[in-house]
C-alpha positions in Angstrom: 0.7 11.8 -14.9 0.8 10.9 -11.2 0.1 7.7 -10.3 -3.4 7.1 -8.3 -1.9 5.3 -5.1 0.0 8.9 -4.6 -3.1 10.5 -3.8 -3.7 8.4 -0.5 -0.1 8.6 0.8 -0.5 11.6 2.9 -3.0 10.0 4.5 -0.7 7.0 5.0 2.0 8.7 5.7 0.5 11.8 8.3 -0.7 8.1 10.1 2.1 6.3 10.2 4.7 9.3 10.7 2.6 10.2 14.0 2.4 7.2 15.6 5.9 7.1 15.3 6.2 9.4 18.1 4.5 7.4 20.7 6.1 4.0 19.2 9.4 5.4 19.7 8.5 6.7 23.1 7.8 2.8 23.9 10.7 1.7 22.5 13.2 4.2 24.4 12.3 2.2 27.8 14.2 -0.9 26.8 17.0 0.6 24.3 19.2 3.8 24.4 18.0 6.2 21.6 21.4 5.5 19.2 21.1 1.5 20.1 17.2 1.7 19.1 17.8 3.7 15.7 21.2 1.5 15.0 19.1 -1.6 14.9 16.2 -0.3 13.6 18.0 0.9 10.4 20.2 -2.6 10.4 16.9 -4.3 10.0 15.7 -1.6 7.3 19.1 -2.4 5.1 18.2 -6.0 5.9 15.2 -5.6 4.2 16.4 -3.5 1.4 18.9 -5.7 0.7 16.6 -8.7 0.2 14.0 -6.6 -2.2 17.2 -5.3 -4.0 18.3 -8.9 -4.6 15.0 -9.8 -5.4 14.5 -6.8 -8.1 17.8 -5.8 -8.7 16.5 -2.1 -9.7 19.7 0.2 -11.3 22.4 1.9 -9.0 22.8 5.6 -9.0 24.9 6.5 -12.3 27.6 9.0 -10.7 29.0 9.9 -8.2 27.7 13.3 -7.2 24.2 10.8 -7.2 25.6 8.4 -4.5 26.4 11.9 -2.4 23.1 13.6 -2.5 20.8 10.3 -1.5 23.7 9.7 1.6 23.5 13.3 2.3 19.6 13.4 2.5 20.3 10.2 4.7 22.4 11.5 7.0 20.1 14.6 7.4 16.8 12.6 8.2 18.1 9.3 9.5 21.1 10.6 11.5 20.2 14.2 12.5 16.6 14.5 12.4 15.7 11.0 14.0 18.9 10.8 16.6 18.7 14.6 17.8 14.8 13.8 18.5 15.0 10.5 20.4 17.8 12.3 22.5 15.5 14.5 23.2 12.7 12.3 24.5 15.5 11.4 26.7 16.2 14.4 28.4 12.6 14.7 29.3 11.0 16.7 26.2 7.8 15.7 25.6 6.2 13.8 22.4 3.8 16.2 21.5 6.4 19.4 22.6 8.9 17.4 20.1 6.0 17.5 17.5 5.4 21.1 17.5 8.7 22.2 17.3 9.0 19.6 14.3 5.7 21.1 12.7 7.7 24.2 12.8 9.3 23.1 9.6 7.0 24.4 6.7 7.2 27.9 7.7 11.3 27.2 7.5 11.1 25.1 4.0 8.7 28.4 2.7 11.0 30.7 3.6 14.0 29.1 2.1 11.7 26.9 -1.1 11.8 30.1 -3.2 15.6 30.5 -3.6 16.4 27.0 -3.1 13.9 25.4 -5.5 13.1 28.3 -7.4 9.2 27.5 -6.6 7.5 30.4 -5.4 4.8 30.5 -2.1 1.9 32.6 -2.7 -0.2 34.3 -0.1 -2.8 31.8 0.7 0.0 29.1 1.3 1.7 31.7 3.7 -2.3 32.0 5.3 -2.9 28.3 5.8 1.1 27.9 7.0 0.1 30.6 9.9 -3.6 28.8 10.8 -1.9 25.5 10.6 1.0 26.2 13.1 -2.0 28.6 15.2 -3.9 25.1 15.6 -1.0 23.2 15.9 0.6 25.5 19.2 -3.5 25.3 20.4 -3.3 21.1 21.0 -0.2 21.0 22.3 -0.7 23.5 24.9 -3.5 22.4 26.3 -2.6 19.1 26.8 1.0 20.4 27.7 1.8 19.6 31.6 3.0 22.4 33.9 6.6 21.0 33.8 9.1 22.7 31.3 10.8 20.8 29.0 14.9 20.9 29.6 17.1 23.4 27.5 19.4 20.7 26.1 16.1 18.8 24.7 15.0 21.8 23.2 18.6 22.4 21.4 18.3 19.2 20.3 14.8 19.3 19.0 16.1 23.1 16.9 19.4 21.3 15.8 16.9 17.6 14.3 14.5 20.6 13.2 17.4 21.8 10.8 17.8 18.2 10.0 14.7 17.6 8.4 14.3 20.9 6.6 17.6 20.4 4.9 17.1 17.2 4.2 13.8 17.9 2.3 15.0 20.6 0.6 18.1 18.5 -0.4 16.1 16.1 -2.3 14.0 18.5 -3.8 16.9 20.6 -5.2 19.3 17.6 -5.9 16.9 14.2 -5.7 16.6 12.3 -9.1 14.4 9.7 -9.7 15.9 6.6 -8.2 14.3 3.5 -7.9 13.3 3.7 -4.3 14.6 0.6 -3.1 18.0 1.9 -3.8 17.3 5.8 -2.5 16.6 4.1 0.8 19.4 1.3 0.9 21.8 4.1 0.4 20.1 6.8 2.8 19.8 4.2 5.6 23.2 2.6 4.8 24.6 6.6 5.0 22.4 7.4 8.1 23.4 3.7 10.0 27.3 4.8 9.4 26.6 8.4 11.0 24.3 6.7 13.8 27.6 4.1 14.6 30.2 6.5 16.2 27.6 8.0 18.9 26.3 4.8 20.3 29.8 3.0 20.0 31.1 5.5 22.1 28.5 7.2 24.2 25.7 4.6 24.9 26.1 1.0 26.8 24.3 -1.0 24.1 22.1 -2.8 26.1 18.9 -3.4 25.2 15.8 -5.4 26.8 14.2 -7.5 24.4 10.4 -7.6 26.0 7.6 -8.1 23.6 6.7 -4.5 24.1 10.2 -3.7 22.0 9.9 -5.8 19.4 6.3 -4.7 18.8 8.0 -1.1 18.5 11.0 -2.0 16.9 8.7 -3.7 14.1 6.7 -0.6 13.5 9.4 1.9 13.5 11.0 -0.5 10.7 8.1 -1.4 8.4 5.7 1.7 9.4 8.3 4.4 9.7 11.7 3.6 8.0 10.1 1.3 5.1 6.6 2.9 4.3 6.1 6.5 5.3 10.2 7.5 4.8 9.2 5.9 1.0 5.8 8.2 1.0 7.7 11.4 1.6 10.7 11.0 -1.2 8.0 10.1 -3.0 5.4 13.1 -2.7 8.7 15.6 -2.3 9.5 14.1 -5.8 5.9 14.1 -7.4 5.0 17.8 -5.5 6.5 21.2 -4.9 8.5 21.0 -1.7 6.3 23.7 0.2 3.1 21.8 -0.1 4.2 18.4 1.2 5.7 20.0 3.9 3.1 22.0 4.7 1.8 18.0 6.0 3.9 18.1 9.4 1.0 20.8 10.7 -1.0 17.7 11.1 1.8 15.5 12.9 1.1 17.1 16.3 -2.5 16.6 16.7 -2.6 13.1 15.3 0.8 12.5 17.9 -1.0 13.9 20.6 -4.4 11.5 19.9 -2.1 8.3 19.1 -0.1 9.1 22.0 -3.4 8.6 23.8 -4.4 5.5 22.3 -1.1 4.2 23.2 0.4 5.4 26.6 -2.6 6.8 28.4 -1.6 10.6 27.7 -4.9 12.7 27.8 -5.9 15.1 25.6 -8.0 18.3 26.3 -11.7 18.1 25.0 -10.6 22.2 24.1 -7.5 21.2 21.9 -10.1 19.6 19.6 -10.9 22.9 18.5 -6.8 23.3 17.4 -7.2 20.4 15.6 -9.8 22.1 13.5 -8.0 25.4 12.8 -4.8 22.9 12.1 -6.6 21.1 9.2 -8.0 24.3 7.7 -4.7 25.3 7.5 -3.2 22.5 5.7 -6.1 22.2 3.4 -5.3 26.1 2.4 -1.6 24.9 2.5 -1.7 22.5 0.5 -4.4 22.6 -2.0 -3.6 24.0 -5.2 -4.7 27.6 -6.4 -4.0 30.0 -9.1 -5.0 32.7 -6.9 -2.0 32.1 -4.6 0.5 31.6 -7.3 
């Protein structure tokens, strides 16, 4: 039996995991994108480190165990994260980054049934299409008439891989590690893979306003610490399609918290995609015997 704070974690997580976009939009003004995510992750071991002392939950028992959690790490923390922040740099939008991203439950779908052995029925393909449908809807009509640079977009396909590997990693290989440790490993394995790129491609410089050290907080506590925790966990406790099938929401809530936070407006008509989105990951994600 699942246990009843699990039910409210998408909605934490869907909240936190989309303001992340805007927060890290913040934060890019006064650090370089590998800088940013080197600290941030320091302060996440920092924490780990202190709750692991505290707790002292158990280690992973062999070594194939230690591999998986550092290669799910290096998947989200080094490949997704890094390849999206570079992108923000070269002048790809948040809510252009967030659909792209929300592209990754029609990829998980395709590949969940041979990788997981699960199988995707019909109404989960349905809700996949009407989410992604409502999804493309917001984001183009807030979009701006500029086009978003080639290398950004490579970048956002290559962190797109990231994430959908890395999900389906854990859900083929994860075991049920005390989370503490699943994340003092994964952000110990993605800090190492962040290192090399900022060490020799970035001037480590950072500007340390009030403004970054509000951002810096909630990319650590909100991102890294919470919602990272929420989706191990709900990969764990659910089939891998359906928690994916979440990210359809990520680009309407971006888009509104992107709002709230730097000013960016949002159509009164993508309010309508916003609808179609959440019909779609209601259909996605509920559970049906008809579609299984």
């Amino acid at each position: 039996m699942q246990p009843r704070w699990l039910s409210f974690a998408p909605f934490i997580f869907l909240g936190l995991w989309s303001g992340g976009y805007a927060v890290a939009k913040i934060g890019l003004q006064y650090a370089e994108p590998m800088t940013l995510l080197a600290v941030r992750y320091a302060c996440v071991i920092a924490i780990m480190l202190v709750i692991f002392a505290i707790i002292r939950p158990p280690l992973p028992k062999a070594p194939a165990e230690w591999m998986h959690l550092s290669i799910v790490g290096v998947l989200i923390q080094t490949v997704y994260f890094a390849l999206c922040w570079l992108a923000f740099r070269d002048g790809v939008a948040a809510g252009t980054v967030a659909l792209i991203m929300s592209l990754q439950p029609i990829l998980v779908a395709l590949i969940a049934p041979t990788w997981t052995k699960e199988h995707v029925g019909w109404l989960r393909w349905v809700g996949l299409a009407l989410g992604l449908i409502g999804t493309a809807f917001v984001i183009i009509a807030k979009s701006g008439v500029a086009p978003p640079s080639m290398i950004g977009l490579f970048y956002c396909a290559i962190g797109l891989l990231g994430i959908t590997t890395g999900t389906l990693w854990e859900k083929r290989f994860g075991k049920q590690h005390h989370p503490v440790t699943a994340n003092l490993i994964g952000y110990g394995a993605g800090l190492l893979g962040v290192l090399p790129f900022m060490l020799t491609l970035e001037t480590m410089q950072i500007d340390w306003t009030w403004q970054f050290s509000a951002a810096l907080f909630y990319l650590v506590i909100g991102n890294s610490v919470i919602a990272v925790g929420l989706l191990l966990a709900m990969i764990r406790a659910g089939d891998v399609s359906s928690v994916s099938s979440l990210f359809f929401m990520i680009p309407p809530l971006a888009a509104f918290l992107a709002w709230l936070l730097l000013g960016e407006i949002m159509p009164v008509t993508a309010w309508a995609g916003i609808a179609v989105a959440a019909v779609g990951v209601y259909i996605a994600t509920r559970k049906n015997k008809v579609s299984s």
